[in-house]
N, C-alpha and C positions, 0 to 999 in steps of 0.2 A: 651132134651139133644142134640137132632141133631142141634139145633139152636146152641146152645154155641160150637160143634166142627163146624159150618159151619162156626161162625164169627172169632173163634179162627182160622181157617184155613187162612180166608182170614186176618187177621190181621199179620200172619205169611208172607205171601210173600208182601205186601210192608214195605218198612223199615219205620225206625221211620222217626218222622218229624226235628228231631234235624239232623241225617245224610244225607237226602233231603236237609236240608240249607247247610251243611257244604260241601257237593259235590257240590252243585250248585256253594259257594263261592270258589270251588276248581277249578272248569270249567269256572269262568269268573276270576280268577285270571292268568288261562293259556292262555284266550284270549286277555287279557290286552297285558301279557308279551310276546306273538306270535304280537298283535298289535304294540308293543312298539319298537320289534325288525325289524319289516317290515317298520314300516317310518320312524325309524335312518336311514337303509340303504337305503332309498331312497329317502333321505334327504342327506346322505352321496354321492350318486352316484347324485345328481345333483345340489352339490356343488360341486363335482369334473367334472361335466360335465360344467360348468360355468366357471371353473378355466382354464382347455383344452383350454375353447371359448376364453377366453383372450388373454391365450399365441399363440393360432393360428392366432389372429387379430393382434397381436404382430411381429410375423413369417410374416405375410404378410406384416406388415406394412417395418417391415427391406426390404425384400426382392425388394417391391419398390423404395423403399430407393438408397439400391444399384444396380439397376436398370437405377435409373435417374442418381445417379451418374458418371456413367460407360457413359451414353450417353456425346457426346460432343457438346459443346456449338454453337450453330451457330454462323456464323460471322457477323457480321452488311454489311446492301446490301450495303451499300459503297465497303467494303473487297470485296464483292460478286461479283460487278460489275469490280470491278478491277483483279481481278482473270480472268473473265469470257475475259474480253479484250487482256490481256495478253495470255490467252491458252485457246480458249474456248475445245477443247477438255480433256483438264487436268481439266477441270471444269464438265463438264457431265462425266468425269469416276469419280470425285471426289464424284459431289452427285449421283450417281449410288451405288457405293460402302458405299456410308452413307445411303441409302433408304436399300440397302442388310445388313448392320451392323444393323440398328435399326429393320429390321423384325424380322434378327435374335434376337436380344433381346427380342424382346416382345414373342417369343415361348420360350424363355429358361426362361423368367418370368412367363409364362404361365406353362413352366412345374414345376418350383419349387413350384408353389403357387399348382398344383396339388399333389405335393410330402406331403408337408403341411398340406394338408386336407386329403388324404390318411392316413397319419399319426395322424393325429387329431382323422380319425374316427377309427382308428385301436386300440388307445387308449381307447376311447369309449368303442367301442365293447368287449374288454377286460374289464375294470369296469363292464360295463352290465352286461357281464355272471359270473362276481364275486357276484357280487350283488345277481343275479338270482338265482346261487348256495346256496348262506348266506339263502336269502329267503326262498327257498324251504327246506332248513334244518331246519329251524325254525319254519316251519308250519308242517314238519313233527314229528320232535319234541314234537310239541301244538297237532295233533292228536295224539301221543302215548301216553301223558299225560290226555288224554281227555278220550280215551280209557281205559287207568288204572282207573282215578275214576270211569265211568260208566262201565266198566267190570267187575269187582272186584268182586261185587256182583250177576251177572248174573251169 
């Protein structure tokens, strides 16, 4: 008789085999659905992080743009040399003040393209920790669901 209550005992603490599948199917359905939710969002977040890359090559592309625009055209050395005969002093403060005009441009191209990618990556880093949040909620989520079925019973 001590056989039949030592196996009835142990037969007592593992559950059946039908609730083993069905917990198991319960645990890899939470892992799907935690999997499914993690590579949308980072899938989302670097399709947004491509779309960013665009419109920043875009922003830079303008900014050159009007950059060259803004610069003036040189004159043909014919103009050049007749200028320089005429005044040659009115000609070296002329290209003096065009060598000082286009430095300055190339630093104010210089900083808008920095403003640009500042902004580029400010956007970034806001999706990122949107993402990052979405993620860790979702896996938090996936371990309290994971917990419910394997607990429940313990």
């Amino acid at each position: 008789m001590s056989t039949t209550t030592k196996s009835q005992s142990q037969a007592t603490q593992f559950p059946p085999l039908s609730e083993i599948g069905a917990r198991a199917l319960d645990a890899v359905s939470a892992l799907a659905e935690v999997n499914q939710r993690v590579f949308g969002q980072l899938i989302e977040l670097s399709s947004s992080a491509a779309s960013d890359r665009l419109r920043t090559m875009g922003e830079l592309g303008t900014a050159a743009v009007e950059a060259a625009r803004t610069t003036l055209a040189p004159a043909s050395p014919r103009e050049m040399f007749e200028e320089f005969r005429q005044d040659p002093l009115a000609w070296y403060r002329k290209s003096f003040l065009s060598a000082m005009d286009n430095t300055q441009r190339v630093f104010k191209l210089m900083e808008t393209n920095a403003q640009i990618v500042s902004r580029n990556a400010e956007r970034f880093q806001a999706a990122a920790t949107q993402t990052g949040k979405e993620i860790e909620q979702a896996v938090s989520a996936c371990a309290s669901r994971l917990r419910e079925i394997y607990g429940a019973r313990a």
